[in-house]
SERO-4910 file (N, C-alpha, C, O; in steps of 0.05 Angstrom, whole numbers):
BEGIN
 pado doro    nc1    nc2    nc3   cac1   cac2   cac3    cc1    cc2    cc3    oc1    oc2    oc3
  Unk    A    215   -464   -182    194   -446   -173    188   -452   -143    189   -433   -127
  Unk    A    182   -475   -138    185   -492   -106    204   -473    -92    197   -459    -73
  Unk    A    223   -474   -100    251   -474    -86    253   -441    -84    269   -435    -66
  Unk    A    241   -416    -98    246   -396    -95    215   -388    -74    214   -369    -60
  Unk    A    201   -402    -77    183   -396    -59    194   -399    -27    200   -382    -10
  Unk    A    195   -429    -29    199   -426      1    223   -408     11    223   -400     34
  Unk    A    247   -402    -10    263   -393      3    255   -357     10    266   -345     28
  Unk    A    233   -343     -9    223   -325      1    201   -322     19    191   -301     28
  Unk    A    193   -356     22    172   -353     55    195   -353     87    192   -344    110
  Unk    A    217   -367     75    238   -366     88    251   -344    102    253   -342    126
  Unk    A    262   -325     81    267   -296     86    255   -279    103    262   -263    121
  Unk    A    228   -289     91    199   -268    102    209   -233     96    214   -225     73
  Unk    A    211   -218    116    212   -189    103    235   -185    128    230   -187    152
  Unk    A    259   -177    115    280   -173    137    280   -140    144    268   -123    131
  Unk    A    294   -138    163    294   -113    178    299    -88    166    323    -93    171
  Unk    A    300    -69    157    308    -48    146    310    -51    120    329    -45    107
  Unk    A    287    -64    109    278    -81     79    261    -54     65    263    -47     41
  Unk    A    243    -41     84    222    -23     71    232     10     65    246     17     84
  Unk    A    230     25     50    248     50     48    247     63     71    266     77     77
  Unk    A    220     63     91    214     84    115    233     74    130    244     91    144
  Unk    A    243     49    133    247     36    159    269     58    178    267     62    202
  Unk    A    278     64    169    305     74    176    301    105    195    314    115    214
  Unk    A    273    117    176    268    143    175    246    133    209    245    148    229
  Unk    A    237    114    208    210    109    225    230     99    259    222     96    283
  Unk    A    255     95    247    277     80    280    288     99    298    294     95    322
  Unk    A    291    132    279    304    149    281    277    162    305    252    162    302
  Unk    A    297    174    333    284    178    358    272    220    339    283    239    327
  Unk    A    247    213    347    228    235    344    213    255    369    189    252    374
  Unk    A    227    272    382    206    288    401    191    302    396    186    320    413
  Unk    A    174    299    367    149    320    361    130    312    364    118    293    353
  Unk    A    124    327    382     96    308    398     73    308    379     51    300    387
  Unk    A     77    318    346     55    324    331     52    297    308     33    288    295
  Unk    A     86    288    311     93    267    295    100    235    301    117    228    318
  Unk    A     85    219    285     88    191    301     88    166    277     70    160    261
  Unk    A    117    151    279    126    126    267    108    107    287    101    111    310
  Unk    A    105     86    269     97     53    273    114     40    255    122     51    234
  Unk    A    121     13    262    126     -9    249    113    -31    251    121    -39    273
  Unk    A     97    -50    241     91    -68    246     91    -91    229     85    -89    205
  Unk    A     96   -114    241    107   -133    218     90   -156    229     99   -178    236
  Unk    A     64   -148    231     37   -166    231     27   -173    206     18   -157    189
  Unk    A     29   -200    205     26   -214    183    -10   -207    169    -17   -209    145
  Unk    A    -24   -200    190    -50   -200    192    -59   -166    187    -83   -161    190
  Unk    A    -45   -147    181    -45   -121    185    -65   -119    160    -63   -132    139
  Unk    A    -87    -99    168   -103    -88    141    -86    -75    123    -66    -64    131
  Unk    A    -95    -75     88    -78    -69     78    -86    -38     79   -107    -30     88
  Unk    A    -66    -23     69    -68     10     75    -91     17     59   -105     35     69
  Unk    A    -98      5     33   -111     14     18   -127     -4     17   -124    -23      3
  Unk    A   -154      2     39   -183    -13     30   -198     15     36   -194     36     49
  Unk    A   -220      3     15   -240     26     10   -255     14     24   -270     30     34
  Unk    A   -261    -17     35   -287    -25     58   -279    -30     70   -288    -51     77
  Unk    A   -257    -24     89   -244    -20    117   -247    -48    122   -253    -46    146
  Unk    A   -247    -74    117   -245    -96    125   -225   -110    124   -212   -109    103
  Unk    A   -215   -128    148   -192   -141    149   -183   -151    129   -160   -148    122
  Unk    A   -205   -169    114   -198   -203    102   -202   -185     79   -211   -200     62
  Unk    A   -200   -158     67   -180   -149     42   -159   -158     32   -140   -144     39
  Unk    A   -153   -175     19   -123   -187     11   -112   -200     28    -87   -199     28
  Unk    A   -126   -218     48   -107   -227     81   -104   -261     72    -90   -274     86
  Unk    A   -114   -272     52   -118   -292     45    -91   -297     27    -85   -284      7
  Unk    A    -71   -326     42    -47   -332     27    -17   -318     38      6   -321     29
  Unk    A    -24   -305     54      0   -281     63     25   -300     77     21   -320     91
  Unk    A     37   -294     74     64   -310     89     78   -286    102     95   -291    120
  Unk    A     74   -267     96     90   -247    116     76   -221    105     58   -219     89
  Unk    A     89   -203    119     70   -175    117     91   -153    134    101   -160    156
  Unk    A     95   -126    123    110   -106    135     94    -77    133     96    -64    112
  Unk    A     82    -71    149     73    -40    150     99    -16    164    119    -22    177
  Unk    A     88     15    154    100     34    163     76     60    160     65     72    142
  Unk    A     75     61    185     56     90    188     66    115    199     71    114    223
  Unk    A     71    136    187     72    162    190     48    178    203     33    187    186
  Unk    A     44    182    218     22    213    214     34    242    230     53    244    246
  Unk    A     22    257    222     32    288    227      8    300    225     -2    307    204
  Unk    A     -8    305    263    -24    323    265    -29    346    257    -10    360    258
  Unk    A    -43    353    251    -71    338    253    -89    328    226   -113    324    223
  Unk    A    -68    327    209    -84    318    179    -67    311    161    -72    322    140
  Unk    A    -43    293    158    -30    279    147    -15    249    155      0    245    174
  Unk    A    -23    233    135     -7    202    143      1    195    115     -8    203     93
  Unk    A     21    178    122     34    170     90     33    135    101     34    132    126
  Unk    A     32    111     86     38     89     96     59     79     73     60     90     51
  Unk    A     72     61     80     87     42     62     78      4     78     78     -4    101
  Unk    A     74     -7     58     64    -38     67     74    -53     44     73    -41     23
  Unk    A     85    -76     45     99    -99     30     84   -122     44     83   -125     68
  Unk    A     71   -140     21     61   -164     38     68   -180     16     70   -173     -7
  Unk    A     72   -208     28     85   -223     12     69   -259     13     65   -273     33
  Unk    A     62   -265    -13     40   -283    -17     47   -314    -14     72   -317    -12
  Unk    A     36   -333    -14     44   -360    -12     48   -363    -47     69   -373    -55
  Unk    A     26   -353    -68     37   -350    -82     26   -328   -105      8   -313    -98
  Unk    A     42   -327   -142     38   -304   -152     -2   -304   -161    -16   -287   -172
  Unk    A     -8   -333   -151    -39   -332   -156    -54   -317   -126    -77   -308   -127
  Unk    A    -42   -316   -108    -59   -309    -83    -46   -279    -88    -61   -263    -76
  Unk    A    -30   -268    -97    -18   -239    -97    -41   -229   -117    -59   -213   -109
  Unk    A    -39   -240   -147    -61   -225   -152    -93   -220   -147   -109   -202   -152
  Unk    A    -95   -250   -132   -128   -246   -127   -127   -227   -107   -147   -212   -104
  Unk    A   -104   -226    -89   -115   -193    -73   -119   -172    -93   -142   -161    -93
  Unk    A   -100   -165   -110   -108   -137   -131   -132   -142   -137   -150   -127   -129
  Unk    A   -138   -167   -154   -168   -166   -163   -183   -154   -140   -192   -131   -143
  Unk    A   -188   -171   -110   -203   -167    -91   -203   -128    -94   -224   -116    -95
  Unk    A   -181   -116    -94   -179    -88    -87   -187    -77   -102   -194    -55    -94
  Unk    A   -192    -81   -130   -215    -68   -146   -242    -75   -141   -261    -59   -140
  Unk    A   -243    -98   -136   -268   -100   -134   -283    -80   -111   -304    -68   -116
  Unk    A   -270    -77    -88   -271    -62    -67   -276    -33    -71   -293    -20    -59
  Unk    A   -255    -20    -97   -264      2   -100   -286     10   -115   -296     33   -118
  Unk    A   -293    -18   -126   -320    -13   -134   -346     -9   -128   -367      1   -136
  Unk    A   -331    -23   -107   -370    -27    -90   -360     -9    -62   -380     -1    -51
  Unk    A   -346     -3    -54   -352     16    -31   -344     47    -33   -330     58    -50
  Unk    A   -356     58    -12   -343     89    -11   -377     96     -8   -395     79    -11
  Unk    A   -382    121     -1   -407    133      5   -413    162    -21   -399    166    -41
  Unk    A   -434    175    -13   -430    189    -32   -418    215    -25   -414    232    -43
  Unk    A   -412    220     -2   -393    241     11   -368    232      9   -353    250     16
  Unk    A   -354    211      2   -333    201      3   -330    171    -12   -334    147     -6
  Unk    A   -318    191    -40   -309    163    -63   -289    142    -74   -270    156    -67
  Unk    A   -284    131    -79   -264    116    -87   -265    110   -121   -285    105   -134
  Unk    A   -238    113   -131   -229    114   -157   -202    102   -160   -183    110   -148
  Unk    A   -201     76   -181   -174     58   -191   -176     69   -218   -196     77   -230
  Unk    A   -140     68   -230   -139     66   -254   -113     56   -254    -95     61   -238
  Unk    A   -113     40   -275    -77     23   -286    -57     43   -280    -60     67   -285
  Unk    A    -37     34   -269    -18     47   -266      8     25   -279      7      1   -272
  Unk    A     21     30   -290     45     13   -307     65     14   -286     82     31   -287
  Unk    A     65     -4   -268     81    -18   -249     85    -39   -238     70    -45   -219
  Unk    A    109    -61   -247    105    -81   -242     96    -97   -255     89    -90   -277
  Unk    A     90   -126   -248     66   -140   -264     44   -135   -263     31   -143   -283
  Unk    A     28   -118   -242      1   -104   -241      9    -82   -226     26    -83   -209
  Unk    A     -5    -54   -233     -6    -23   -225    -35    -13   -214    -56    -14   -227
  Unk    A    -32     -7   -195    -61     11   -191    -60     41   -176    -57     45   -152
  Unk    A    -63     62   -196    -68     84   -180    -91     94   -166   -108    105   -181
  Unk    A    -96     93   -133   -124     95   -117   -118    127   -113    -98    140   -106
  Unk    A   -152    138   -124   -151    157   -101   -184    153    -85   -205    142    -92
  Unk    A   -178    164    -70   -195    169    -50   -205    199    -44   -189    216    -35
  Unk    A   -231    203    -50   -233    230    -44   -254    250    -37   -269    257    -56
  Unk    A   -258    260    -14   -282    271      3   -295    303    -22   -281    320    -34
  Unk    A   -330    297    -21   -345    303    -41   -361    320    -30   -371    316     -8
  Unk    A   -366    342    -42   -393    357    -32   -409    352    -56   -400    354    -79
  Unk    A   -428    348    -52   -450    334    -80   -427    331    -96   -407    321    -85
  Unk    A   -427    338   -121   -414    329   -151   -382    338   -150   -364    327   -163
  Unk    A   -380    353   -137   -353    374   -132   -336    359   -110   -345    354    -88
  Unk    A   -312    352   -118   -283    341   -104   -283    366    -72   -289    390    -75
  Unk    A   -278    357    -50   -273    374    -29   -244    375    -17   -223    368    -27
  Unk    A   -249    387      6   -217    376     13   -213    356     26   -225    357     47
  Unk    A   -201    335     23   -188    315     41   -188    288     22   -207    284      7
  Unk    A   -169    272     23   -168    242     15   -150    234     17   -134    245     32
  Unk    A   -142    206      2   -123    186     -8   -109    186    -33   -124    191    -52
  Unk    A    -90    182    -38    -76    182    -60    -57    154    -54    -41    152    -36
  Unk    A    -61    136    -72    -40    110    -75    -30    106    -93    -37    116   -114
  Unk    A     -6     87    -91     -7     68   -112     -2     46   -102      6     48    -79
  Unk    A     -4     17   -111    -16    -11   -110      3    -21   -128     -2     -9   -149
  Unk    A     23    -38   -132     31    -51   -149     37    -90   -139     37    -92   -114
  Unk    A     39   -105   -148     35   -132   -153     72   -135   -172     76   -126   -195
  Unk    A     90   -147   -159    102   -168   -169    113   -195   -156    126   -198   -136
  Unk    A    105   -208   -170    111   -229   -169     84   -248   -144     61   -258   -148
  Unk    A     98   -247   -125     81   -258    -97     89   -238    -80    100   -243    -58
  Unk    A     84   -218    -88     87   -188    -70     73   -165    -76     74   -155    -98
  Unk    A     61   -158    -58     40   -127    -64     62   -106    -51     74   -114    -31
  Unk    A     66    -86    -59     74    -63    -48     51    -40    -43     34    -39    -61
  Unk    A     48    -23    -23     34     -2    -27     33     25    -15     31     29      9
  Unk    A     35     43    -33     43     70    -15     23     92    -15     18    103    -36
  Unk    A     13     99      5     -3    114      9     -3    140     20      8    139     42
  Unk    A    -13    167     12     -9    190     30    -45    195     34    -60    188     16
  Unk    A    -53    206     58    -77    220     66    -71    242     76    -52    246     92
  Unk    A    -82    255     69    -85    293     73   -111    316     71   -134    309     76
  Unk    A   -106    337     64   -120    345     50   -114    354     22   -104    374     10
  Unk    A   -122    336     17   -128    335    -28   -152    355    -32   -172    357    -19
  Unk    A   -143    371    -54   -159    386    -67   -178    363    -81   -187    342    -72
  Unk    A   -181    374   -105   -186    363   -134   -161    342   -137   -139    343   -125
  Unk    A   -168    324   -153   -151    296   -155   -135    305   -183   -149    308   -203
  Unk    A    -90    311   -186    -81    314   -205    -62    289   -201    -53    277   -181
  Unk    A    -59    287   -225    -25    266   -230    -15    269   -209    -16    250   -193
  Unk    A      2    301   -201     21    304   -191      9    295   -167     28    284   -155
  Unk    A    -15    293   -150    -12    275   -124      7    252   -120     16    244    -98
  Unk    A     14    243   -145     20    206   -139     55    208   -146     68    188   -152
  Unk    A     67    240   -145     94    238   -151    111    215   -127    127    195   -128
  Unk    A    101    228   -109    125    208    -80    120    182    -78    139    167    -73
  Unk    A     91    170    -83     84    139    -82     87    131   -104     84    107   -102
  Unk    A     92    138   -131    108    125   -151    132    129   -156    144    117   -174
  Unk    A    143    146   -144    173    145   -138    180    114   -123    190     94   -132
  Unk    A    172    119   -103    171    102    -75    169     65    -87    186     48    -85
  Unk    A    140     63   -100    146     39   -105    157     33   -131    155      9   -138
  Unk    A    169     52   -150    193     40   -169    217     33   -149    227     10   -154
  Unk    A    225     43   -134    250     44   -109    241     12   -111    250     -7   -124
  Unk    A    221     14    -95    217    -20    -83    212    -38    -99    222    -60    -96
  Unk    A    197    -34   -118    203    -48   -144    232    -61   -155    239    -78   -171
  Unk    A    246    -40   -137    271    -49   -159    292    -78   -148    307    -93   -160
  Unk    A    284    -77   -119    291    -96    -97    274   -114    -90    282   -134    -78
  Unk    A    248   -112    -94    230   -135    -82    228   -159    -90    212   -175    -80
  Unk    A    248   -166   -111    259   -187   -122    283   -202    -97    291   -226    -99
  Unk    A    291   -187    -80    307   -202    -59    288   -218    -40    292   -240    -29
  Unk    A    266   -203    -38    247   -222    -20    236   -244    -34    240   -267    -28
  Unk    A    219   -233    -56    198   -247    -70    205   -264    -94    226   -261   -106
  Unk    A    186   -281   -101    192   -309   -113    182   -302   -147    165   -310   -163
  Unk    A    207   -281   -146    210   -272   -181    227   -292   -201    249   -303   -197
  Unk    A    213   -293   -219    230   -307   -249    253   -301   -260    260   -313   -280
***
């Protein structure tokens, strides 16, 4: 167990590891559209509901973001962070419920439910309210946990009303990565 750890603190997250990467290298002149990469170990995770750093930042040995956006009202993220170990991976999930518990306003809510991925699943949405009634605009994620690795894929837009089918591309996305994150991370 020693020995697969360090050799995935070792690894850390290699280059053209995350599905965007490839899509985010490729030269873009739309001045409406804009890739990031960043492989700051310290990066907020995509999905906090209290916008605070030290969300899941505790234990990290490496970390890979990818940001999309497309003016003037769409971003998709993909983020892989990778834990010292499978006890600091989950106390971030825990931390991220807890988060969606206690924050969000009443113009703008936050909602987890199990999602069957991985050793832990979480489907987030996020979603802007006029009193009792869903409005337009939010988040749609998913959150999964294996091993000593979080994956997480996120789109923001404008969301109607919150259906399944929001979460087709980010559970596509992290079964994909699911299926490989065993090359990084310190799986059994």
């Amino acid at each position: 167990m020693i020995s697969a750890l360090l050799l995935a603190a070792a690894l850390a997250i290699p280059g053209n590891f995350l599905l965007y990467e490839k899509d985010a290298a490729k030269k873009d002149d739309n001045p409406e559209t804009t890739w990031t990469v960043s492989a700051r170990k310290s990066a907020k995770l995509v999905v906090n509901p209290c916008d605070k750093a030290a969300l899941g930042a505790r234990g990290r040995t490496a970390a890979k973001t990818i940001t999309y956006t497309a003016v003037p009202d769409f971003a998709k993220y993909e983020q892989v962070i990778l834990y010292s170990s499978e006890g600091a991976a989950a106390a971030a999930m825990s931390d991220l419920r807890a988060a969606l518990r206690a924050c969000g306003t009443k113009g703008y809510r936050f909602k987890g439910a199990k999602a069957l991925l991985g050793d832990d699943g979480l489907m987030v949405i996020g979603q802007t309210h006029q009193g009792a009634k869903p409005a337009i605009g939010g988040e749609r994620a998913i959150v999964a946990r294996r091993a000593n690795a979080l994956i997480l894929y996120s789109q923001a837009g404008e969301w109607g009303k919150p259906a399944k089918a929001d979460f087709k591309q980010q559970t596509g996305d992290a079964k994909r990565m699911l299926a490989k994150i065993c090359d990084i991370a310190a799986c059994d």
